[in-house]
C-alpha positions, 0 to 999 in steps of 0.5 A, spaced: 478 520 480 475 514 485 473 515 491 478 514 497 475 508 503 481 508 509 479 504 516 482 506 521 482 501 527 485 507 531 482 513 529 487 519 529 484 525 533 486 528 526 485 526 518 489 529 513 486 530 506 491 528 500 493 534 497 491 533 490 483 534 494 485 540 497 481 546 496 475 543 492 469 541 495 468 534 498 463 530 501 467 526 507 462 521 511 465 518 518 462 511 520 464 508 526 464 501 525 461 496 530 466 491 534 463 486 530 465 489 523 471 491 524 477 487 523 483 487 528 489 489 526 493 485 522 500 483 526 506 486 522 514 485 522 519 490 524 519 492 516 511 492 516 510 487 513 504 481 516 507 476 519 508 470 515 506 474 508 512 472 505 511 464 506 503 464 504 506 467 497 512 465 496 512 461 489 503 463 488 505 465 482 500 460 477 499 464 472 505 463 465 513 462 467 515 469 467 521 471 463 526 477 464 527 480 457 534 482 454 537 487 459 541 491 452 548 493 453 549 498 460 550 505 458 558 508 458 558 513 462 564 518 464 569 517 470 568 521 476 574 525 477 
């Protein structure tokens, strides 16, 4: 299992541990980070998203023309009553 790194720019007055490392032991660090280290939170939209995410990404696809492969033929399945 790979260790977990979170940064919290605001950190909560409680850290919950993710439950597939509960009840085991654990080294847990807390290491405050100076202003200068921290980064500031990025702006985000009403869905979550960072702000101009989609126009920096939209069309960065450099890699070979992506393909859709053959779907096959939908499942019959039995009509509702």
């Amino acid at each position: 299992m790979q260790p977990i790194r979170q940064i919290y720019y605001d950190a909560p007055s409680t850290i919950s541990i993710p439950e597939e490392l509960q009840h085991q032991a654990l080294e847990v660090i807390i290491w405050p980070l100076d202003k200068s280290e921290a980064k500031q939170e990025i702006e985000t939209d009403a869905n979550g998203w960072p702000i101009g995410f989609f126009e920096e990404t939209a069309g960065a696809w450099a890699g070979e023309p992506l393909i859709r492969e053959p779907q096959g033929e939908y499942e019959q399945r039995l009509e509702l009553e």
